[in-house]
ROTI-280682 format. One record per residue: x, y, z of N, C-alpha, C in turn. Coordinates in pm, whole numbers, plus 50000, padded with zeros to 5 digits. Layout:
XYZXYZXYZ;...
END
This chain:
578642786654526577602787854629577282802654650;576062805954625575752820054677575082822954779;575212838054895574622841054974573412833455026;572662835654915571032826054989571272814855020;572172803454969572262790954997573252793155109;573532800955165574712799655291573442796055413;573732784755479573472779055627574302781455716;574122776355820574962779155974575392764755928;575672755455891576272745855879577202748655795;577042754255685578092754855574578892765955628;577952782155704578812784155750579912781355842;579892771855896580622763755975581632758255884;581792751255776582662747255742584102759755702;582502765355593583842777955527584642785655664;584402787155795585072797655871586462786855895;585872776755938587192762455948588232765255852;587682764855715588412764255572589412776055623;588702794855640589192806155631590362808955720;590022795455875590912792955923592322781955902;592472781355781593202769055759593752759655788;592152756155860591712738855924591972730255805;592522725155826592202709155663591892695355686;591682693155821591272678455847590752679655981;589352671456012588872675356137588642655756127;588232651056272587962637256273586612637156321;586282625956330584202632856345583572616856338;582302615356395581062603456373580422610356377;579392609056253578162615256222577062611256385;575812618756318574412614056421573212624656382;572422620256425571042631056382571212642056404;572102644856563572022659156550572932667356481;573642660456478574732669556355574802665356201;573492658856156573652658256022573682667955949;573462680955922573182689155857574632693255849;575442690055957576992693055890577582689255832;577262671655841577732665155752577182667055610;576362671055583575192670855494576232683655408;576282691455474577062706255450578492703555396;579262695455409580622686055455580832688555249;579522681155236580412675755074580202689955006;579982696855039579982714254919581782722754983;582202713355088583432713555109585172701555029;585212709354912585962691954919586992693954960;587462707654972588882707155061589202702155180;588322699755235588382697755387588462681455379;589262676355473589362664955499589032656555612;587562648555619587262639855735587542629955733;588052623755891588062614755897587462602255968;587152593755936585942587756017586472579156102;586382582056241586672574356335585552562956360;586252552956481585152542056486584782542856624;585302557256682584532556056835584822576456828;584142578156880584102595556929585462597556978;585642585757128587042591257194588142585057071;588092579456999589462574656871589422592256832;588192598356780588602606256710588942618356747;588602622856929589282635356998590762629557054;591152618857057592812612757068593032611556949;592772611856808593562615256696593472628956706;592632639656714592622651956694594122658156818;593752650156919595162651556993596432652156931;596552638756853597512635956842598312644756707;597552653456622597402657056579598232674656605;597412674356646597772689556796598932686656850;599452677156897600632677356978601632671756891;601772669456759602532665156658602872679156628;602392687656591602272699156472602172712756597;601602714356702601242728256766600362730056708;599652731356645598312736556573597302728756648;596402737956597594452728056675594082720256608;593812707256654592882699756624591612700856634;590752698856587589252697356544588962681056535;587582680356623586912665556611585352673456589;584732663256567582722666456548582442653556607;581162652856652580262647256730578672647956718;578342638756768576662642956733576122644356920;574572647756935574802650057043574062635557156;574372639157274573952625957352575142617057403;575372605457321576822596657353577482604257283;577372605757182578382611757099579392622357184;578452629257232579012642157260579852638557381;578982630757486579872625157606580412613657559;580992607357459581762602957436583242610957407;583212623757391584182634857374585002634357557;584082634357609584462640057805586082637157822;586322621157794587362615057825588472626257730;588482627357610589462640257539589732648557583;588322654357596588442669457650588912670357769;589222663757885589692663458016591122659857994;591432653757882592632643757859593672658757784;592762665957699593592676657637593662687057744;593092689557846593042700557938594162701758040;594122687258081595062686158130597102684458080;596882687157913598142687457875597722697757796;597322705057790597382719857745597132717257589;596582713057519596122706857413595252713957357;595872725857243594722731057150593742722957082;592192723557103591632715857082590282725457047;589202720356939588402723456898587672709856878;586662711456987585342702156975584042708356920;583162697456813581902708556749580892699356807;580092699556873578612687556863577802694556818;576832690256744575322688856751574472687256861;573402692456879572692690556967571032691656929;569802688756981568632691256935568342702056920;566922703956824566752719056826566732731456915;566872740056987566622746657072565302745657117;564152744957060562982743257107562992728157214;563482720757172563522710657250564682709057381;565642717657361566512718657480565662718057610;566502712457699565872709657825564672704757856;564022696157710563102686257790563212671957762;564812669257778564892655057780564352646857637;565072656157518564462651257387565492637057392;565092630757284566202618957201567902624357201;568352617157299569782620257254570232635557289;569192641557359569772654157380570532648157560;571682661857621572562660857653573042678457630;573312680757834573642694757857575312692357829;575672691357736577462692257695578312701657763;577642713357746578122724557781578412723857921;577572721458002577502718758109578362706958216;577962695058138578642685158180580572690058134;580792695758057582352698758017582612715858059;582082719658114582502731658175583642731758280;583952720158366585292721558443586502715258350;586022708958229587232701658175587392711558020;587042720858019587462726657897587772741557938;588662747457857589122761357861588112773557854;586922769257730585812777657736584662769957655;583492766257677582912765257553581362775457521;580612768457454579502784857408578402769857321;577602775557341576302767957290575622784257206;575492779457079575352789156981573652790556978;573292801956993572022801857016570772809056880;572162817556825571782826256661572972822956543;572222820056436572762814056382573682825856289;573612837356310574052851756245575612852256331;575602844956455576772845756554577512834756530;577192821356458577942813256461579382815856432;579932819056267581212819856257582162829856347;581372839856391582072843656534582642837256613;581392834456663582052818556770582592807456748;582622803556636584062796056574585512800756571;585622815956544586662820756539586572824456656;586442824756753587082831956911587342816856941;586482805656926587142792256996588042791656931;588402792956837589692786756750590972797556818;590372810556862591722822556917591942813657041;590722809957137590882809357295591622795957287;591402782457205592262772357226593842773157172;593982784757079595342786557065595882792357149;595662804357185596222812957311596832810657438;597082823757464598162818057591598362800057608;597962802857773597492786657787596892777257698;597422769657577596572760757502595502757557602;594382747557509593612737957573592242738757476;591502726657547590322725757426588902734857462;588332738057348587342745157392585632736257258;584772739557347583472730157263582822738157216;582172737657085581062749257072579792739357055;578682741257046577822732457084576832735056955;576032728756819575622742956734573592732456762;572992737956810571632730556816571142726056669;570272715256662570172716756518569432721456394;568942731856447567782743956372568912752056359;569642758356413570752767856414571712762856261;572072746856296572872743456142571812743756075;570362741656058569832746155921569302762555851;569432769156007569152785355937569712789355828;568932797355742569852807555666570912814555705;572122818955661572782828155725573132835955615;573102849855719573152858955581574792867055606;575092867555701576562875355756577472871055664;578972876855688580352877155655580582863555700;581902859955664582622846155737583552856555805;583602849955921584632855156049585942851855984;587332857455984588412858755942589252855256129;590522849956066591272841356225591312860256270;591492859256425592062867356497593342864756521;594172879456563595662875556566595762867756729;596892863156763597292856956839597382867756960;596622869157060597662876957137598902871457197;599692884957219601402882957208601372877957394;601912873457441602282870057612602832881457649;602832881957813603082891557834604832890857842;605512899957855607222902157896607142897958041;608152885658090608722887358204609102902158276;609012902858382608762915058438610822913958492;610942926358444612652931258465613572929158607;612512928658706613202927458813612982914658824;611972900358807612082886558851613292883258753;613552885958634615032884158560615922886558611;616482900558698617252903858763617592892558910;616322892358950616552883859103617072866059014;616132864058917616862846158843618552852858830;618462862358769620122861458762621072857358886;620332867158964621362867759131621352853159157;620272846759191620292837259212620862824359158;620952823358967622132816358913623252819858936;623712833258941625202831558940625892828159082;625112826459178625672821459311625102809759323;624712801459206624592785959276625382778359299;625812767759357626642757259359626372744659308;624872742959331624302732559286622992735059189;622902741259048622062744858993621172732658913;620142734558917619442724258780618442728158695;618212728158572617352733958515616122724258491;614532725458522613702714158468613082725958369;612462710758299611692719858194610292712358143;609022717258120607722706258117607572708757992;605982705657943605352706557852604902719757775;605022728157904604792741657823605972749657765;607172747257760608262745857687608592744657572;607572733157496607892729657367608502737057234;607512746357236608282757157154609212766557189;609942765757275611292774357311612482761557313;612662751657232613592743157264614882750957274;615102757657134616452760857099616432771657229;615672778657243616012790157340616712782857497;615972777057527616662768757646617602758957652;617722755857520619112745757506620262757557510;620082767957416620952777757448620802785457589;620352783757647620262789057811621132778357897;620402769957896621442759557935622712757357941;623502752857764624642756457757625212768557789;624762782857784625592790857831625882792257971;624802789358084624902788858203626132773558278;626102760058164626542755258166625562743958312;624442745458255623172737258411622412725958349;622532717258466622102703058419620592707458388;620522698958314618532702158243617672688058261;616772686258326615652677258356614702682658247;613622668258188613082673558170611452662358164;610162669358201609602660958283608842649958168;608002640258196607402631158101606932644157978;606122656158016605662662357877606502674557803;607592669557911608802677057855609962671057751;609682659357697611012648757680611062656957523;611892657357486612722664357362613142676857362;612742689457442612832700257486614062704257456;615172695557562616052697157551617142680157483;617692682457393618162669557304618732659357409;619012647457410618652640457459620662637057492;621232640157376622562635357342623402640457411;622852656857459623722667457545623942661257667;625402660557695626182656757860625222663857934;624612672557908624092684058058622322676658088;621962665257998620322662158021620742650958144;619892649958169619702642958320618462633158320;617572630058213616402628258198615332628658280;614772623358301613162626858337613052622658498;612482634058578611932634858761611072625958752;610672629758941609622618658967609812603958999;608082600958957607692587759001608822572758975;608992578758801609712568158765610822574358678;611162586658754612182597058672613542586058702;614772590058650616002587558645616272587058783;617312585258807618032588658951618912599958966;619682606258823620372618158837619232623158858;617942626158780617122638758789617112636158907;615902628158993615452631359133616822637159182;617792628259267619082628059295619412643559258;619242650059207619852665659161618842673059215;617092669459222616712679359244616522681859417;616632667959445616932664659589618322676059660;619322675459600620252682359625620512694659586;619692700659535619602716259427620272722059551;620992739859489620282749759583619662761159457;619652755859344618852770359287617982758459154;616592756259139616292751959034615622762658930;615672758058879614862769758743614132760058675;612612764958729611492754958674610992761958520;610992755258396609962765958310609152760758255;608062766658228606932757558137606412746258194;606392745658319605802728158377604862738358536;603992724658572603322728658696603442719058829;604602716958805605032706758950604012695359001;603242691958904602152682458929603152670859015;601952665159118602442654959219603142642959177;603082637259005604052625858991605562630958969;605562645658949606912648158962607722653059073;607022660259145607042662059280607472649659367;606882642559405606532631059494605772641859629;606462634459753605762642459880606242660059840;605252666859855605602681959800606952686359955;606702684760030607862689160160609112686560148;609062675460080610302670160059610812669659899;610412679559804611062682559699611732693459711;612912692159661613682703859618613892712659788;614112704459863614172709259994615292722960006;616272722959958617352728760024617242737759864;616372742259775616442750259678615782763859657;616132776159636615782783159596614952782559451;613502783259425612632779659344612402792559172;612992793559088612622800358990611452793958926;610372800458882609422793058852608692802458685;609272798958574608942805858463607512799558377;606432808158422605352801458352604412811158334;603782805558210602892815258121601172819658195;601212806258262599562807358348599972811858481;599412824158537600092829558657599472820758787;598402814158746597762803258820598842793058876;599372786758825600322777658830601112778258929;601832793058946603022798659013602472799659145;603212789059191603192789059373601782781559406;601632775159322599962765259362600292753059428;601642745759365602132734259458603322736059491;604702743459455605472742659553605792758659583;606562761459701606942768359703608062781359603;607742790059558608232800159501609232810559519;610452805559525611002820759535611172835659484;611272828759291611282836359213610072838059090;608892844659102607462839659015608402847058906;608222839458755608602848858622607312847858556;605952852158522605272851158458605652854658303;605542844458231606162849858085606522838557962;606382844357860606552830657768608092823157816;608142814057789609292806457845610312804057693;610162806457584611112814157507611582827357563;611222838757555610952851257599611732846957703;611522838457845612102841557945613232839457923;613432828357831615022817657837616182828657782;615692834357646616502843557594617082855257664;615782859357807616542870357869617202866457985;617552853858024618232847658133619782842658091;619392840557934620762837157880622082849557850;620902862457839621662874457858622792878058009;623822876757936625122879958038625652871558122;625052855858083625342844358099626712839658141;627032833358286628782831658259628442815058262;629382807458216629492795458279629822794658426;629112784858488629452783158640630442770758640;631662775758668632902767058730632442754658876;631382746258855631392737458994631472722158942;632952719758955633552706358922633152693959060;632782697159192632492683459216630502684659235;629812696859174628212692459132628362686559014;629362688458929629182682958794629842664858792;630512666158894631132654458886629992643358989;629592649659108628082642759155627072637659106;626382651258967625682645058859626622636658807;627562633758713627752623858658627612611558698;627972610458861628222599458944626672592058924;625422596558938624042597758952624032591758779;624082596758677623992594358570624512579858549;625942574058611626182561958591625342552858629;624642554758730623462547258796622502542258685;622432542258580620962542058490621352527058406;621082517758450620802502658382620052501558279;621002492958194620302492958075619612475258049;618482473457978617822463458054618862453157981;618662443558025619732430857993619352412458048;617752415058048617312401157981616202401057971;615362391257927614402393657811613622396157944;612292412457866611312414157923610592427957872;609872435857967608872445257872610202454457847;610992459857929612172471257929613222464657845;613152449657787614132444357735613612449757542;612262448857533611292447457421611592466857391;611102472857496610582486657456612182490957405;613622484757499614822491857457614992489857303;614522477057257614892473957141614212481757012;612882483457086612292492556977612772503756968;612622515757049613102525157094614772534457041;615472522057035616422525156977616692521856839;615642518056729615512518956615615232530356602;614462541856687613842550356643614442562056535;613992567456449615412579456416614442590556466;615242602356428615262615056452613952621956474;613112621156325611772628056300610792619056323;611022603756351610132594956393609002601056558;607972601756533607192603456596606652585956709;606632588956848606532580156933605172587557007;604722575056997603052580457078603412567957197;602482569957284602272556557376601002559157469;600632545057486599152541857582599702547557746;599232543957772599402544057945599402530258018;600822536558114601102517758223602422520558198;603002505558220604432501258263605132503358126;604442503258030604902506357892605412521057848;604712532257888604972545757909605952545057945;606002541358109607302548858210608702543658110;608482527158100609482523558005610252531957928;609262533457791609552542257692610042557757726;609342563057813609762574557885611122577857921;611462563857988612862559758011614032560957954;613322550157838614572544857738614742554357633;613502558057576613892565357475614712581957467;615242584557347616252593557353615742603457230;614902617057255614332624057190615672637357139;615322641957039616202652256991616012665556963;614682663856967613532675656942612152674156971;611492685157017610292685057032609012681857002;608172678256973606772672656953607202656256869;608112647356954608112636056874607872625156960;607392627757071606602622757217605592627257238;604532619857199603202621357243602332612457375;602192614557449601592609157525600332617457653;599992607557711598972614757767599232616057919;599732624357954600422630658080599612632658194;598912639958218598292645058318596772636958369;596282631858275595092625158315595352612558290;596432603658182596662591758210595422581358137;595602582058032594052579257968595162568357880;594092558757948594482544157880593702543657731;594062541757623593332540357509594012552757404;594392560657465594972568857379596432569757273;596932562757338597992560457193598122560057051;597282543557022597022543156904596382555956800;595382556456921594472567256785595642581456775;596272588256920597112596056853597812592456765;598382581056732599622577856653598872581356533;597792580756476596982580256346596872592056345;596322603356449596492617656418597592624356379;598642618156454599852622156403600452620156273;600312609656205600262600256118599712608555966;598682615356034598182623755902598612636355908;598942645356025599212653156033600712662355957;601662641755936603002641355903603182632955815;602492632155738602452620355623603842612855586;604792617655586606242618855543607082611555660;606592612655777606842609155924606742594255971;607562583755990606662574556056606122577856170;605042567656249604482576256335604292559356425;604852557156556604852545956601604292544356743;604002542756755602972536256920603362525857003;603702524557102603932514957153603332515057309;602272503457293600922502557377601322490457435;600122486857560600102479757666599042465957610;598742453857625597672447557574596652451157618;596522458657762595042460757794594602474057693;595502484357702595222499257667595172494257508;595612491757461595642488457282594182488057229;594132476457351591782473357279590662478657383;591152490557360590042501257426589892509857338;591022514457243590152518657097591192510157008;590992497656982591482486556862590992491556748;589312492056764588182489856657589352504656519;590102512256548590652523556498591972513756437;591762505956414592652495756330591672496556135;590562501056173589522509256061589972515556011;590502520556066590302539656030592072534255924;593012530155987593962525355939593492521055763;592712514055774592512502455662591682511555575;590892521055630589552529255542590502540355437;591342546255524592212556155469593422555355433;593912539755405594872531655369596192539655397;596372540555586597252550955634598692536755648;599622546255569600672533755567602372538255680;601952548355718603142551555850602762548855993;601982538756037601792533256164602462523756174;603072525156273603962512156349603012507956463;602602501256495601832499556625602382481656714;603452484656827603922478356911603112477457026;602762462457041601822460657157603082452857260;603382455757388603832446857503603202439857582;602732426457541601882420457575602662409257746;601822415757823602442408557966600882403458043;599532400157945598962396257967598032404058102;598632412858161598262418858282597612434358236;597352442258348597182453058377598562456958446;599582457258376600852458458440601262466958541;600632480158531601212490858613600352488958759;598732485858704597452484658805598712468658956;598662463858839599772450258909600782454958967;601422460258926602942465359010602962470959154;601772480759172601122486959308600522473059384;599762464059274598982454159399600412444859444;601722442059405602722434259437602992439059535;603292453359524603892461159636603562470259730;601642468759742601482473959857600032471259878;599712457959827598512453459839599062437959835;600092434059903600732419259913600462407059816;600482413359721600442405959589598732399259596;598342406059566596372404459590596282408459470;596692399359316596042405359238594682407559182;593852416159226592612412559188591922420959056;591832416258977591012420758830592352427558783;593452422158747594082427258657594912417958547;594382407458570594522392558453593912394858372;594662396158215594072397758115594232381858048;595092375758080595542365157990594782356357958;593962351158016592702342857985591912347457885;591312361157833590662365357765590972376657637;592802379357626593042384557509592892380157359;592862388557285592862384457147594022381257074;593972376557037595412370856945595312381056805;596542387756892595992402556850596812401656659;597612389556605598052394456533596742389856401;596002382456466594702375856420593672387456399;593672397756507593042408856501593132416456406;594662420656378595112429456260595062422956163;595142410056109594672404255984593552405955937;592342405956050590832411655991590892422755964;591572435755978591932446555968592992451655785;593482440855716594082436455637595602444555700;595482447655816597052452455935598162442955930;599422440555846600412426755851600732428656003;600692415456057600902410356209602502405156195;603372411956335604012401556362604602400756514;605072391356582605582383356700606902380356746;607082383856862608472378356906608042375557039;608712367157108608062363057266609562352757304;611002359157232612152359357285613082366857265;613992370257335615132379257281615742374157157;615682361057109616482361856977615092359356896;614402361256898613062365256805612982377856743;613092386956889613112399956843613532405256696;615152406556721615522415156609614932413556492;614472399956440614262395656261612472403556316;612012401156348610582408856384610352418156417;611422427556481611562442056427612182448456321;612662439756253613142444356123611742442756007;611042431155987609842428555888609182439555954;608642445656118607582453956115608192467556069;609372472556052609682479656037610032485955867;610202471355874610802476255642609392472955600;607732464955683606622466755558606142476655531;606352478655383605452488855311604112496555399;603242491255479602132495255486602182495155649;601142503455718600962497955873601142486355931;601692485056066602182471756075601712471356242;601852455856280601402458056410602682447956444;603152447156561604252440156607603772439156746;603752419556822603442416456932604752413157010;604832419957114606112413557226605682408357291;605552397557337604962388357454606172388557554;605932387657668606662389557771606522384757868;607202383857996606582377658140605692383658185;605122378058217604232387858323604192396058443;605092389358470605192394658614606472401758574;606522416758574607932426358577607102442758627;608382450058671608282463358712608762472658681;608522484058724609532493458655609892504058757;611192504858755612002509958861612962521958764;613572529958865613372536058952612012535958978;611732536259118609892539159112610342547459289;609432560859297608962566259420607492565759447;607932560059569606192552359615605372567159643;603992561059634603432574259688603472577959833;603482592659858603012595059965605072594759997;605992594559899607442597759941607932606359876;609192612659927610202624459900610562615359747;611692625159668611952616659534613222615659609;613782618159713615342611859799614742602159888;613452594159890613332578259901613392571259809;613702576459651613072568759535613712554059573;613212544659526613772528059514614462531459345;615952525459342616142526959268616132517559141;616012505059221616272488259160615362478859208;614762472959153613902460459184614582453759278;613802451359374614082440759475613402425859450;614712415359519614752405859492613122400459477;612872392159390611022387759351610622373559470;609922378859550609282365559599608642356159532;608502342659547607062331859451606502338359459;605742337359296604402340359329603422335559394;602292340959486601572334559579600312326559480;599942314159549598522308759467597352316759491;597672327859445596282337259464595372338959324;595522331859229594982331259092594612320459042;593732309958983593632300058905594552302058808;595592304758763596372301858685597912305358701;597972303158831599372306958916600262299358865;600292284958857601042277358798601772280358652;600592283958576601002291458421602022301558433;601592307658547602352322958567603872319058610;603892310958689605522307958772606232298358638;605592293658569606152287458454606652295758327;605452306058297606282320958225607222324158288;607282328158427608792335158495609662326058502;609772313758511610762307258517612062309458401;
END
């Protein structure tokens, strides 16, 4: 290809290439044909064709949060583009390097309500990190390469560039933009290290949490940990951080955290928060967390620090960086009845023991091995898995944390899936959340992707939406019956050429997690279950995590509040 034939479309690809992008996910449309058009003078590059916009910014997720690297999706403009919203809010809120491209109409036609045009920029300006609507087509690979710096940097997160579509057909006559380096974070500042020290070595009751912005400092804080010798929490977008096997984990705060975690942080007097932002499901009532604790708070966005709880100690700073200089001069702390309290708290944790969704997810869950990658939808199925499962390392929990976006599993599991070819890559979804992007049972079959496990827990309900109406809407279930109108989903994956299979008892199970597990190719596996179940520990809203409920309370009849109540008390029976 020579100079004269270079476009703002092609240049678009080659800066991707220069950045060593190799797979972006994408649905064509008018306004972005010219990229696609541009696409095949690329053959290195690898697309993939999703069957909905949001499948393909939750594979680009999943993708991103498998690997640390950016994902890339394309779009055309109009639905297309606001079909992205739900991602881009979904990656923002978990710090999710992300690169969105749309199309849009020509500039001449901007702002008068052409076909399919759509202010993107606009409408995604509170849910993205930065984006830029390219206005010269001499600036484009610029502005490819600064989005690609700004969504890696400091604070991950996604950023949109918008390219009109006269702009992808200009000539371009410029250079291709080359990556920019990373800038480095700043150093924890010498004296908040000094004051974390004072403050660990006189705790009595220490605990360490640790979130999502963590990920890449595992080893550093596992070695912080052990040398200080401090129990380690760590929150839903924190789970592998710290290995799962170590006496000192406590697992996961909050809503539907453990009972050691809450229970410890309830009783702290020194926590050491790093890489997380105390968001309210881990918190519970903010007054009543961590009451009696002196607050270390190690985080990279200085925003964060002291926005919801109180602060004693701000460390602004990478949270590797911080861990390594906290571990400096490290003693073990000698406190035999906090350590013996946590343990006491740790015995508390039930393991499920008759058939149901926590009976289904334990069983899967603990097939899992090491490098196996676990995605999951959102609901009673999450907290579950959240629960049960036992991570060893970092990025092998994917889920969608902060905004809670039902539909997202599957398609991460497929981003991930390619991202790790070598990897199985397994999902385990809700029946409602599963077929909100199903139709990505395609994308499976198009690109004959053979490391998907995809586990549906089928309880016929809106399980989690249900669990709140039992318990504080007096069992009023209203619109969260799916059972009348699901698909027989293993019927689904057969049109899909997806091998289906079923269990809907505890001695079903095992032989049906063994076939979904030894077939050769993607597999889908149905748990049918009661319907009516919960998931506990649970702290209600609007409570301290030292009210958490720790155990299901005894189940009343169900009330005849449904045409099919009878069905229902006959499943629970």
């Amino acid at each position: 290809m020579t100079q004269g034939d270079m476009t703002g479309a092609k240049a678009l690809w080659a800066t991707l290439v220069g950045h060593g992008i190799t797979t972006v996910f994408g649905y064509p449309g008018g306004a972005i044909m010219p990229v696609y058009d541009a696409l095949t003078f690329y053959p290195e590059m690898r697309h993939v064709l999703a069957r909905h916009e949001q499948g393909a910014i939750h594979a680009a997720e999943g993708w991103a949060k498998a690997t640390g690297e950016i994902g890339v999706c394309l779009a055309t403009s109009g639905p297309g583009a606001t079909n992205l919203v739900t991602g881009l809010a979904d990656a923002m809120m978990d710090s999710v390097p992300l690169l969105a491209i749309t199309g849009n109409v020509a500039r001449h036609l901007m702002g008068t309500d052409a076909f399919q045009e759509a202010d993107i920029t606009g409408i995604t300006l509170p849910i993205t990190k930065h984006n830029y609507v390219v206005r010269d087509v001499e600036e484009l690979p610029q502005v490819i390469a600064e989005a690609i710096r700004i969504a890696r940097s400091g604070r991950p997160g996604p950023v949109l560039v918008d390219i009109p579509k006269d702009i992808q057909l200009a000539p371009y006559h410029g250079e291709i933009a080359r990556p920019h380096a990373r800038p480095e974070a700043p150093d924890p500042a010498p004296e908040a290290i000094a004051r974390a020290h004072e403050l660990l070595r006189g705790a009595k009751k220490p605990v360490i949490m640790v979130g999502g912005g963590a990920l890449d400092a595992a080893a550093d804080i596992t070695a912080l940990a052990r040398a200080w010798d401090i129990p380690v929490i760590t929150t839903l977008m924190g789970l592998g951080v710290f290995p799962a096997s170590d006496p000192l984990w406590l697992g996961m705060p909050g809503m539907h955290g453990s009972v050691a975690a809450n229970r410890a942080i309830s009783e702290a007097d020194v926590l050491l928060g790093i890489g997380l932002r105390f968001d309210d499901r881990v918190t519970g009532r903010v007054n009543g967390f961590a009451p009696n604790a002196a607050i270390i708070h190690v985080e990279l966005d200085a925003a964060e620090i002291g926005k919801i709880v109180r602060t004693h100690v701000p460390v602004r700073g990478d949270a590797g960086a911080a861990a390594r200089l906290l571990a400096e001069g490290a003693q073990k702390l000698e406190l035999p009845e906090w350590q013996a309290q946590v343990e006491e708290w740790k015995s508390r944790t039930a393991q499920p023991d008759h058939w149901g969704a926590a009976y289904g997810v334990q069983a899967v869950v603990e097939r899992l091995r090491p490098d196996d990658i676990l995605s999951s939808d959102v609901g009673q199925h999450q907290m579950l898995a959240a629960q049960l499962a036992r991570f060893e390392k970092p990025r092998r929990w994917l889920n969608s944390g902060g905004l809670g976006t039902m539909g997202f599993g599957f398609p991460a599991a497929i981003g991930a899936a390619l991202a790790e070819p070598g990897v199985r890559s397994v999902v385990i979804a809700g029946d409602g959340g599963f077929q909100m992007t199903a139709q990505e049972l395609a994308t499976l079959k198009m690109y004959d992707i053979r490391n998907v496990k995809i586990c549906i827990i089928n309880n016929s309900y809106l399980g989690m939406v249900r669990q709140w109406q039992e318990m504080f809407h007096e069992r009023r279930y209203s619109e969260v019956w799916l059972g009348d109108s699901n698909p027989d989903f293993l019927k689904l994956a057969d049109a899909y050429d997806v091998p289906g299979y079923r269990a809907s008892s505890a001695e079903e199970l095992p032989a049906a997690i063994d076939a979904w597990l030894s077939d050769p190719k993607s597999a889908l596996l149905e748990v049918v279950v009661p319907h009516e179940h919960a998931v506990f520990p649970m702290v209600p809203a609007g409570a301290a995590l030292s009210e958490m409920i720790e155990s299901e309370p005894p189940r009343a009849p169900t009330p005849g509040t449904r045409k099919n109540a009878a069905a229902e008390e006959a499943n629970n029976a």
